[in-house]
Backbone as numpy.savetxt, mean C-alpha at the origin, in Angstrom:
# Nx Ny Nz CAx CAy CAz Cx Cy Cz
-7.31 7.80 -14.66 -7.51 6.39 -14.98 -6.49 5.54 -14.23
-6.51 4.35 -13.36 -6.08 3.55 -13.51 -4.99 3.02 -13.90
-3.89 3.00 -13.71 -2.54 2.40 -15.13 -2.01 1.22 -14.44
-2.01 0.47 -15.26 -1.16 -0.69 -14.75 -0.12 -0.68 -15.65
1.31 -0.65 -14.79 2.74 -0.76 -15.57 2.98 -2.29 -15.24
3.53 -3.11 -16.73 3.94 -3.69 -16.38 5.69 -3.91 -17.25
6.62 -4.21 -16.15 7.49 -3.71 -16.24 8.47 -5.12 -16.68
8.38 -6.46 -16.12 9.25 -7.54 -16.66 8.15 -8.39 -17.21
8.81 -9.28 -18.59 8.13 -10.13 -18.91 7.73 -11.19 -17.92
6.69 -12.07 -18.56 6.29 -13.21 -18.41 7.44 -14.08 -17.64
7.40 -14.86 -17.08 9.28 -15.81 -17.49 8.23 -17.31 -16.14
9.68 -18.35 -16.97 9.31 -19.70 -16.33 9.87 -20.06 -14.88
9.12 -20.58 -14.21 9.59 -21.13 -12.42 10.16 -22.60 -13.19
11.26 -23.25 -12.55 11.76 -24.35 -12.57 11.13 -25.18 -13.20
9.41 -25.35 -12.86 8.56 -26.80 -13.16 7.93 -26.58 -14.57
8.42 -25.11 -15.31 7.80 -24.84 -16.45 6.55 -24.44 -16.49
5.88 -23.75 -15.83 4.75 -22.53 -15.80 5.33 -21.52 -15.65
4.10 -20.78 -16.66 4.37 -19.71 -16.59 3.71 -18.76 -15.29
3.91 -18.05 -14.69 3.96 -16.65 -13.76 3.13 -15.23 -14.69
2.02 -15.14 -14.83 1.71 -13.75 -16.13 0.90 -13.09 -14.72
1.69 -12.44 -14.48 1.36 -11.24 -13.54 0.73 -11.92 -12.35
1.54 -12.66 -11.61 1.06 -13.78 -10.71 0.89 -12.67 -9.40
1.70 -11.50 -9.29 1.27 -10.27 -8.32 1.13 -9.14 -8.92
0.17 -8.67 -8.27 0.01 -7.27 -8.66 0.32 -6.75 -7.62
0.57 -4.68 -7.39 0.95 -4.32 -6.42 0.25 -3.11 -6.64
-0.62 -2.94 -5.50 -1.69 -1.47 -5.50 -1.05 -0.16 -4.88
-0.73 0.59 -5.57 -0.09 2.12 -5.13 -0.98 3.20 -5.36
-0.38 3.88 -4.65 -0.70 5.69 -4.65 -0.35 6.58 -5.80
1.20 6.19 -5.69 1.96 7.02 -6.58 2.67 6.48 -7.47
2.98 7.69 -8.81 3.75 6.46 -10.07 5.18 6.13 -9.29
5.81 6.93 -8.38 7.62 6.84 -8.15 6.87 5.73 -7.41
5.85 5.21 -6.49 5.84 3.64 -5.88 5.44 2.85 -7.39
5.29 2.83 -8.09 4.82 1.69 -9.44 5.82 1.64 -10.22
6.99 3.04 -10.07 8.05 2.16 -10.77 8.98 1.70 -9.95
8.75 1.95 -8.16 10.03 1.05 -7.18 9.34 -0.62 -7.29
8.17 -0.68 -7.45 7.37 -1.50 -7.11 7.80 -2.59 -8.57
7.61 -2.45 -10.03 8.13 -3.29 -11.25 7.05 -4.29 -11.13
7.18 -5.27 -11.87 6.78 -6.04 -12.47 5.38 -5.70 -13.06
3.96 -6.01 -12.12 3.03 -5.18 -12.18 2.48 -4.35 -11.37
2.10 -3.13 -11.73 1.70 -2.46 -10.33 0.42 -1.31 -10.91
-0.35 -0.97 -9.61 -1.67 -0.47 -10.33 -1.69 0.50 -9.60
-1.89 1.81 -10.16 -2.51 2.72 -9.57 -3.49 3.40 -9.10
-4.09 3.02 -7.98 -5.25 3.34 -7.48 -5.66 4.65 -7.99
-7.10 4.62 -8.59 -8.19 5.67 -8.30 -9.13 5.36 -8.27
-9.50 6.25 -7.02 -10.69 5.76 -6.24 -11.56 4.46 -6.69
-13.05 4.43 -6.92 -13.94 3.59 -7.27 -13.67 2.56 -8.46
-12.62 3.43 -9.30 -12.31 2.83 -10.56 -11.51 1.39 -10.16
-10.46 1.75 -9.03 -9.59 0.68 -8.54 -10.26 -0.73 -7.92
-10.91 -1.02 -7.64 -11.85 -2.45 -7.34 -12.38 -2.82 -8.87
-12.55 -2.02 -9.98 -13.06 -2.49 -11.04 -11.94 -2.94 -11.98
-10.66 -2.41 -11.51 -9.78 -3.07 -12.48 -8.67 -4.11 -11.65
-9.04 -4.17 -10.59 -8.33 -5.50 -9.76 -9.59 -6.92 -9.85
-10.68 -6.55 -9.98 -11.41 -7.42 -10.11 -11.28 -7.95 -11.93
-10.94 -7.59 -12.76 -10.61 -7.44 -13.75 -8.95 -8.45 -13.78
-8.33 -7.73 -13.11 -6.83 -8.89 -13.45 -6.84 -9.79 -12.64
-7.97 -10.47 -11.07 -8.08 -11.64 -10.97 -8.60 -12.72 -12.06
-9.69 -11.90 -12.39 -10.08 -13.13 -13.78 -8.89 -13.19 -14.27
-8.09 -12.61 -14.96 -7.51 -12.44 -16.05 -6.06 -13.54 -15.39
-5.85 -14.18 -14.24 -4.78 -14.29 -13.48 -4.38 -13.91 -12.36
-4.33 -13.28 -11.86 -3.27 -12.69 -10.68 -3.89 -13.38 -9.48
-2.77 -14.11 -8.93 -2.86 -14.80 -7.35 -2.35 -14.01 -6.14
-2.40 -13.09 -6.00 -2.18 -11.93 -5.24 -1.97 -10.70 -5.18
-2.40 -9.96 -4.64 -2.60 -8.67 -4.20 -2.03 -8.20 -3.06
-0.85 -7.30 -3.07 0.57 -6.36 -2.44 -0.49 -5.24 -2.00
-0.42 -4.18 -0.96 -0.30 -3.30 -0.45 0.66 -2.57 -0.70
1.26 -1.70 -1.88 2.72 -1.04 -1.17 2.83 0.28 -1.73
4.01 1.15 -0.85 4.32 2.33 -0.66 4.11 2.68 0.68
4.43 4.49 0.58 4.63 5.19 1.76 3.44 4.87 2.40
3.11 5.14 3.60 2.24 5.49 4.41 2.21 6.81 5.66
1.23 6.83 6.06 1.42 8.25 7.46 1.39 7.25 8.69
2.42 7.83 9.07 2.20 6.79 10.83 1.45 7.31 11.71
0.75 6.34 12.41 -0.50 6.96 13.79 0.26 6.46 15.26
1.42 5.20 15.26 2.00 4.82 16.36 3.01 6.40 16.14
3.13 6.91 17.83 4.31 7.79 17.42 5.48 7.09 17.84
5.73 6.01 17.76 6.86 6.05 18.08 7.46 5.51 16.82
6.73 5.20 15.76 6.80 5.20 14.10 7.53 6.12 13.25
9.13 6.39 13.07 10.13 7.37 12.36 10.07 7.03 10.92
10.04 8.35 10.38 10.48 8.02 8.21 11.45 6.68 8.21
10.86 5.53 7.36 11.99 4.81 6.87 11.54 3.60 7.67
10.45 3.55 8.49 10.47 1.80 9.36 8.94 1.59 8.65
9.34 0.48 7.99 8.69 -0.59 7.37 7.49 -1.64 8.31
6.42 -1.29 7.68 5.29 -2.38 8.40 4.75 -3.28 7.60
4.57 -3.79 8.14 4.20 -5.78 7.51 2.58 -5.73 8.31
1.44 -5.65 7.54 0.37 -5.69 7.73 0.27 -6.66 8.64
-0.45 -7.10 9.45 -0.95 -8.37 10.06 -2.43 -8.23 9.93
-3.09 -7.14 9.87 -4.35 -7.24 9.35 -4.51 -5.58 8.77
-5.42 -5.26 8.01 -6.01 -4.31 7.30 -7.36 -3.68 8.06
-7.56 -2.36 8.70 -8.89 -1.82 9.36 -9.20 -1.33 8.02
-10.75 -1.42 7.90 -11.54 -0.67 6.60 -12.65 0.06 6.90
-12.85 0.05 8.04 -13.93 1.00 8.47 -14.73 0.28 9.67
-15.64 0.78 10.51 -16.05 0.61 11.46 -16.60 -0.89 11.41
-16.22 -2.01 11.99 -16.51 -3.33 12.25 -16.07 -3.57 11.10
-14.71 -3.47 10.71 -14.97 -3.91 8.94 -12.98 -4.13 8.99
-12.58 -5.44 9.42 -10.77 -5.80 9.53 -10.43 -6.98 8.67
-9.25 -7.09 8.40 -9.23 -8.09 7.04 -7.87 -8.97 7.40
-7.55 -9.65 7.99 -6.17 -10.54 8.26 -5.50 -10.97 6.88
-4.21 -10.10 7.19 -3.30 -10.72 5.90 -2.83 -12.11 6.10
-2.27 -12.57 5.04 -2.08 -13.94 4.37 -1.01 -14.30 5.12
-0.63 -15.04 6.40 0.37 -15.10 6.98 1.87 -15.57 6.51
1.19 -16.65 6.01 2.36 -16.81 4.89 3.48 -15.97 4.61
2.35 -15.35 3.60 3.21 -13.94 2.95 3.90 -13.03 3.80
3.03 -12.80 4.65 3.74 -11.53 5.82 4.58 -11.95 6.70
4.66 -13.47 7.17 5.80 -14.49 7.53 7.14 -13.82 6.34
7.07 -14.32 5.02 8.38 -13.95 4.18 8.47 -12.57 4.21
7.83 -11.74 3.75 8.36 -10.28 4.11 8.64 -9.84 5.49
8.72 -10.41 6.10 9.41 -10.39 7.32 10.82 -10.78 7.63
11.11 -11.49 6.98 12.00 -12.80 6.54 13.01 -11.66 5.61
12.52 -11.49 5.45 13.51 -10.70 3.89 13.65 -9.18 3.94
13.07 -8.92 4.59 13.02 -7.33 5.43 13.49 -7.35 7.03
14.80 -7.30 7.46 15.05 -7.36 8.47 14.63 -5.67 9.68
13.98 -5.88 10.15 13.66 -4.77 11.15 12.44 -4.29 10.91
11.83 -4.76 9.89 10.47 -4.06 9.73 9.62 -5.21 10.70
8.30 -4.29 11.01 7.39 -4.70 12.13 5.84 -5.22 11.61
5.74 -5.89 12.47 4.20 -6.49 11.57 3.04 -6.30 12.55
2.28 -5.32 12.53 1.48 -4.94 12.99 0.09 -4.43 12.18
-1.39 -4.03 13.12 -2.50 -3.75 11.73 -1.99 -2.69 11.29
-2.80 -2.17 10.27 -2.84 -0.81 9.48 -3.91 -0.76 9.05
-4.50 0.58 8.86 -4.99 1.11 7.78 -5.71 1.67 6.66
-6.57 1.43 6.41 -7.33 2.12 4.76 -8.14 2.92 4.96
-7.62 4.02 4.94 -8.84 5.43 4.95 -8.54 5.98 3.27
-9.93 6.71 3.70 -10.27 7.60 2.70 -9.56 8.71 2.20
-9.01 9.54 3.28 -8.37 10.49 2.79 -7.16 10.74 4.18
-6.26 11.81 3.92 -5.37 11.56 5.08 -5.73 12.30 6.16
-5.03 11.86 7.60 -5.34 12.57 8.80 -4.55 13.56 8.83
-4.83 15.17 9.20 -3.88 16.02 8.88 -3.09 16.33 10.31
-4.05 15.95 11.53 -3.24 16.47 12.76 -2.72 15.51 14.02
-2.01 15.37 14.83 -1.91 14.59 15.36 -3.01 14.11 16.52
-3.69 15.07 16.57 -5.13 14.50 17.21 -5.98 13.77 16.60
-6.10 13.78 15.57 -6.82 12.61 14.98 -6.19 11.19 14.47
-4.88 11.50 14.78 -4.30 10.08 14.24 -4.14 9.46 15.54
-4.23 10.08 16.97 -3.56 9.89 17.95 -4.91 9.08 18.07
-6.14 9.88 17.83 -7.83 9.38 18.55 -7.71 7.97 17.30
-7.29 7.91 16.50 -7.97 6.85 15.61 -6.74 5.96 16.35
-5.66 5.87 16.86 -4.65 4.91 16.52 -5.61 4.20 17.83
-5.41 4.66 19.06 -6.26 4.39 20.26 -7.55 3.53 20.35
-8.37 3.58 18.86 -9.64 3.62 18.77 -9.43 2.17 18.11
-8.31 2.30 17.08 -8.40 0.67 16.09 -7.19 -0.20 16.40
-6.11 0.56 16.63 -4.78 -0.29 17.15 -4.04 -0.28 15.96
-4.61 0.11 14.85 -3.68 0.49 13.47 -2.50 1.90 13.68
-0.76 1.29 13.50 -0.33 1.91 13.38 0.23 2.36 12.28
-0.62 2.55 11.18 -0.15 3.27 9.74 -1.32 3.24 9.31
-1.47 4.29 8.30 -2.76 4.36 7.38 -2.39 4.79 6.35
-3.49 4.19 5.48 -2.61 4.59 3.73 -4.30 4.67 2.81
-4.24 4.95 1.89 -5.41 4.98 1.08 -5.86 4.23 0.32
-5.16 2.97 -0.18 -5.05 1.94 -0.92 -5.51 0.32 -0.05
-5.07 0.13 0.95 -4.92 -1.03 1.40 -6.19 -1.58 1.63
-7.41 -0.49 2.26 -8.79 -1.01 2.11 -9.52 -1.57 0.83
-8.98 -1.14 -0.51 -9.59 -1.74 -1.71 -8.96 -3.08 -1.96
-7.67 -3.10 -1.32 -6.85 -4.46 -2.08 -7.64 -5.78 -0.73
-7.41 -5.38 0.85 -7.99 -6.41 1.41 -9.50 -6.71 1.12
-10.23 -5.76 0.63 -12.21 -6.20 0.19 -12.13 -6.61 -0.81
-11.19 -6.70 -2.06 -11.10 -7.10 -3.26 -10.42 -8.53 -2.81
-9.70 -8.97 -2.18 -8.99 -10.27 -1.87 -9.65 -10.77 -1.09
-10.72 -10.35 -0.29 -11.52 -11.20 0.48 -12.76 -11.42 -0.28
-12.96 -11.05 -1.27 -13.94 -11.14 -2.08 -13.52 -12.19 -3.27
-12.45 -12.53 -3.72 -12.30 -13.43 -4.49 -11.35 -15.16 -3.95
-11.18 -14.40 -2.35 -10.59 -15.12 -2.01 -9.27 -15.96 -2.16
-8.12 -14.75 -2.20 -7.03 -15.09 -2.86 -6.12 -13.92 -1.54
-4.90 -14.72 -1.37 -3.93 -14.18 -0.74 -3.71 -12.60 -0.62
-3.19 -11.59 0.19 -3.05 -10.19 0.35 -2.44 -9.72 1.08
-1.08 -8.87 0.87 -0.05 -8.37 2.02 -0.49 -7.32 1.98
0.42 -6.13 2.48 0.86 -4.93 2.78 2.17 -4.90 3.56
3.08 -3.94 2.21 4.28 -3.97 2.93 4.65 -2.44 2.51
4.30 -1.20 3.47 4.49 0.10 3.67 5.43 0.91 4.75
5.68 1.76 4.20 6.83 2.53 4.52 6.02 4.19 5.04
6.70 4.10 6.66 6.42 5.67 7.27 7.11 6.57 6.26
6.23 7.43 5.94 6.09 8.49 5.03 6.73 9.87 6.54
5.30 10.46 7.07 5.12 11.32 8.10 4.67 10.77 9.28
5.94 10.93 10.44 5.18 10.37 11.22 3.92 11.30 11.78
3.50 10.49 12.81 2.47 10.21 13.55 2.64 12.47 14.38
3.17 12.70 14.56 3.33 14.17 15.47 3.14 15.07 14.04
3.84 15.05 12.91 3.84 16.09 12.22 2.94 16.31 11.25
2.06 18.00 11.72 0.95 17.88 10.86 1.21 18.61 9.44
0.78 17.93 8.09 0.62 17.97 7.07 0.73 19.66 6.52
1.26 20.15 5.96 1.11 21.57 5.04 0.09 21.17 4.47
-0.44 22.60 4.12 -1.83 22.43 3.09 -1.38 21.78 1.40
0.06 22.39 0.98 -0.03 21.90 0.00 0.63 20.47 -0.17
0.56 19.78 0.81 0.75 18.44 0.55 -0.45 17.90 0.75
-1.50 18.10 1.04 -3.20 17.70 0.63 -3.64 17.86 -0.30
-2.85 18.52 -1.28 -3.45 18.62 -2.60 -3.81 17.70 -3.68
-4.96 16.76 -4.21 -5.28 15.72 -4.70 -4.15 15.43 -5.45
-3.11 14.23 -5.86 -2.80 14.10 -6.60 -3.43 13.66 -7.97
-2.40 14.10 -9.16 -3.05 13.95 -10.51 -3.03 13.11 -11.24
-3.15 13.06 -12.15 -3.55 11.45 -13.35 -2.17 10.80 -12.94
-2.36 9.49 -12.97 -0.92 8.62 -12.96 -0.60 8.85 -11.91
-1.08 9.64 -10.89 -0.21 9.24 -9.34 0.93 10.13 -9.47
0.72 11.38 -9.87 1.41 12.46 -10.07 1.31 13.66 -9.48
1.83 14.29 -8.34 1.70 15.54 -7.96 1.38 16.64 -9.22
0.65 17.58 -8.70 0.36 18.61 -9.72 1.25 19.47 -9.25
1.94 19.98 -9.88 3.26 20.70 -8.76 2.65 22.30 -9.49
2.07 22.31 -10.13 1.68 23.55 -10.23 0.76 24.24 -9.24
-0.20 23.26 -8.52 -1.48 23.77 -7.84 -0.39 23.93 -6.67
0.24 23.27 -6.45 1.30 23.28 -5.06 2.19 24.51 -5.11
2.80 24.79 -6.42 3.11 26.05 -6.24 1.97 27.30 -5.94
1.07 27.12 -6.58 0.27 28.22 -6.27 -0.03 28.41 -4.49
-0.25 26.82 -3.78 -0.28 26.77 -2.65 0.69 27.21 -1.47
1.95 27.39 -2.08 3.37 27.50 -1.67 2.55 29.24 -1.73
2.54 29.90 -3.02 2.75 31.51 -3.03 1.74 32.30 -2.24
0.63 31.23 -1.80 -0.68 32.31 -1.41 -0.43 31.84 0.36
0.52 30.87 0.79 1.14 30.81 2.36 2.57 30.22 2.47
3.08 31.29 1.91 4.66 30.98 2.02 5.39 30.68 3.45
4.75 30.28 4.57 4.62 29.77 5.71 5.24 28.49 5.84
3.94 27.39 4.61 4.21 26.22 4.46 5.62 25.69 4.03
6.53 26.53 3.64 8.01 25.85 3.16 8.41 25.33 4.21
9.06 25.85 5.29 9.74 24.77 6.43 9.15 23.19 6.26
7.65 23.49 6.79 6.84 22.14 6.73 7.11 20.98 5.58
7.45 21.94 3.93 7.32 21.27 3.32 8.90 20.78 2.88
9.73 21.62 3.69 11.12 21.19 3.07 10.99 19.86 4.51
10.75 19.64 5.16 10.76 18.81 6.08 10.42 17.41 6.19
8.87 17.59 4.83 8.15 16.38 4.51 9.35 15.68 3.41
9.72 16.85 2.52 10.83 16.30 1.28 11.74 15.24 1.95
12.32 15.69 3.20 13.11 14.97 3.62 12.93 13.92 4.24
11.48 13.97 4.49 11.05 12.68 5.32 10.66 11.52 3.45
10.33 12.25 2.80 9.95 11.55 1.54 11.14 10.83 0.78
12.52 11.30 1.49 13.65 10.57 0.33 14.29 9.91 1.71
13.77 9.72 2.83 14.91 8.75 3.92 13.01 7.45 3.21
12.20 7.43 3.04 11.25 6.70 2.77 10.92 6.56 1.33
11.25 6.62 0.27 11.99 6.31 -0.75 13.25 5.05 -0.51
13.82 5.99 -0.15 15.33 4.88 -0.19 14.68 3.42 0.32
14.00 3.55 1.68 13.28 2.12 2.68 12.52 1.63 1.78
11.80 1.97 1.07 10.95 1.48 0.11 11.86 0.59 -1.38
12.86 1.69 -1.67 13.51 0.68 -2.42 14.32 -0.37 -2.28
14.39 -0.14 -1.13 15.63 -1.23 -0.08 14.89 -2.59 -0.29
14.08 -2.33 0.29 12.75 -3.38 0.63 12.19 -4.38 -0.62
11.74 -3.51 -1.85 11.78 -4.01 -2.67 13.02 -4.64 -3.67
14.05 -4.27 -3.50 15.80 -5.11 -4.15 15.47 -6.63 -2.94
14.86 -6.78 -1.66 14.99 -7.47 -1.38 13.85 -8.67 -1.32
12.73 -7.93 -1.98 11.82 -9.15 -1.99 11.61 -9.66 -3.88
12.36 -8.65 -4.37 12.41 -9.35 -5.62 11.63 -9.08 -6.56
11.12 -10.24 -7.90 10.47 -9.64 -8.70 8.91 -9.72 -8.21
8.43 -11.19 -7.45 7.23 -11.44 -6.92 6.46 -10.72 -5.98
7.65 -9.67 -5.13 7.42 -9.10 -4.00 7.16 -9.93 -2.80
7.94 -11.12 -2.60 7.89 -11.65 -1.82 6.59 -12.99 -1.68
6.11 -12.97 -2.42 4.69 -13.72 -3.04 5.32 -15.67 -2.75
4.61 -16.05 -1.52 4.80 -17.22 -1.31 3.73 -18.46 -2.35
3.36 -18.48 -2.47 2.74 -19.85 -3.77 2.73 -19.28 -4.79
3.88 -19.15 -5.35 4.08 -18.96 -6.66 3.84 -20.93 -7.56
4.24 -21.78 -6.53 4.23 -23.52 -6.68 2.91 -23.59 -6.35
2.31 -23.57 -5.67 0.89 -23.83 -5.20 0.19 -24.25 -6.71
-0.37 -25.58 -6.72 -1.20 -26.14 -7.76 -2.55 -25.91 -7.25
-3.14 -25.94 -6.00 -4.33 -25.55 -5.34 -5.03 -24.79 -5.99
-6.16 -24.87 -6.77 -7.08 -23.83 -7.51 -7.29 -23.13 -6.53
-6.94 -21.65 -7.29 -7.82 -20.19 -6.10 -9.15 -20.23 -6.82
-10.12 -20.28 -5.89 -11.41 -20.01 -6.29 -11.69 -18.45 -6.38
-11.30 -18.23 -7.30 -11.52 -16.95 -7.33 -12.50 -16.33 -8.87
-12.92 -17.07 -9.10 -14.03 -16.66 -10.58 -15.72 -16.62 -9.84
-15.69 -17.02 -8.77 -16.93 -16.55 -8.21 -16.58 -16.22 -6.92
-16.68 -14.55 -6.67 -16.63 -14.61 -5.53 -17.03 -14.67 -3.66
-16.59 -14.50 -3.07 -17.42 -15.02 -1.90 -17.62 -13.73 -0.97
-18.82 -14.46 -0.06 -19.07 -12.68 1.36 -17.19 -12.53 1.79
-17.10 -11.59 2.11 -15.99 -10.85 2.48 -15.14 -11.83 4.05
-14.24 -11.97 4.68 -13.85 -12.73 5.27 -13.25 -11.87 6.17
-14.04 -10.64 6.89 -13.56 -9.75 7.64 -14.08 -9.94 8.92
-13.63 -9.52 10.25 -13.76 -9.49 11.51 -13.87 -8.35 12.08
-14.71 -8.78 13.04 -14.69 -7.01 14.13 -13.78 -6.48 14.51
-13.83 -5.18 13.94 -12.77 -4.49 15.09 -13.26 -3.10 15.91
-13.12 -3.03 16.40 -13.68 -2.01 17.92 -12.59 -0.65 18.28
């Protein structure tokens, strides 16, 4: 299921409104939903468009992209931070983030890069296929999340970043037991992984390797977030401008080739 943590109250901006979950932030995993705070949702699959469409009614003026990602640029190392400039979702199907927004997380994240990314289905395991897709779309990161949050924000028509962190780069291919579905809550099953560990005890190097790529991208991830705060960097938090977002509209995506 689904979980949305939400982690700080309500609280007032200067002019006396209230803020009730004015961002949400769409993740993978629970360790990104609790670097992430305030509110944050954990994607699963099909379910995830039904409960973001759900907390726009309910409020929320934007929609975050965040956590690790796999890099497809190789020249993309654990720990460097990308600032969406647009979202790939599938063949003719690209979504331009909210410049604004990706203007301040830029701003407040010194060294991270703003380039496309992104939203597949499941991960690329070898460097030939990340190498053929990077070539093919110009996205240098891909993550599993970011395609539901840009079709859900272009659909209600309300603001949308992505601000992700190289996980693995772009050369190193995946152990089997780091493909292993994660479980309820965005939780490794560390049991199926052990079993995966005992039946190709091969995979340890690989996987003591990913560990380490997972805590230099951790740390970037939390860095990132101490610095954009509780909003995540969320520029019209003031904005009086009604979001039309209770009926929503065709999708506001562009070709990409």
């Amino acid at each position: 299921m689904t979980l949305v943590v939400t982690v700080n109250e309500a609280k007032e901006d200067q002019s006396g409104a209230r803020d009730v979950k004015a961002v949400i932030a769409v993740v993978g995993l629970a360790i990104e939903a609790r670097i992430a705070g305030t509110a944050a949702m954990i994607a699963d699959g099909d379910r995830t468009a039904f409960f973001l469409r759900d907390a726009i009614r309910q409020g929320v003026r934007g929609i975050i992209s965040f956590g690790v990602c796999g890099g497809l640029d190789p020249k993309l190392r654990p720990g460097k931070i990308v600032i969406a400039s647009s979202v790939f979702a599938g063949k003719g199907e690209a979504y331009p983030s909210d410049l604004l927004w990706a203007e301040e997380l830029l701003r407040m994240i010194p060294g991270s890069c703003y380039s496309p990314i992104a939203g597949v289905a499941s991960p690329m395991t070898s460097f030939e296929e990340r190498r053929d897709f990077h070539a093919t779309t110009g996205a240098v990161a891909a993550d599993m999340e970011s395609q539901t949050v840009a079709r859900i924000a272009a659909e209600f028509r309300i603001p949308f970043a992505a601000c992700r962190v190289v996980l693995n780069p772009a050369h190193r291919r995946l152990p089997r037991a780091a493909l292993i579905n994660i479980g309820p809550a965005g939780k490794p099953e560390l049991r199926k992984v052990g079993v995966s560990v005992l039946k190709d005890p091969q995979q340890l190097p690989s996987l003591s390797r990913l560990a380490v790529d997972a805590f230099i991208a951790v740390l970037a991830l939390r860095s990132a977030k101490q610095r954009l705060g509780t909003h995540l960097g969320f520029p019209h938090l003031r904005s009086r401008r009604p979001l039309n977002c209770l009926i929503p509209s065709a999708p506001a995506a562009y070709p990409m080739y």
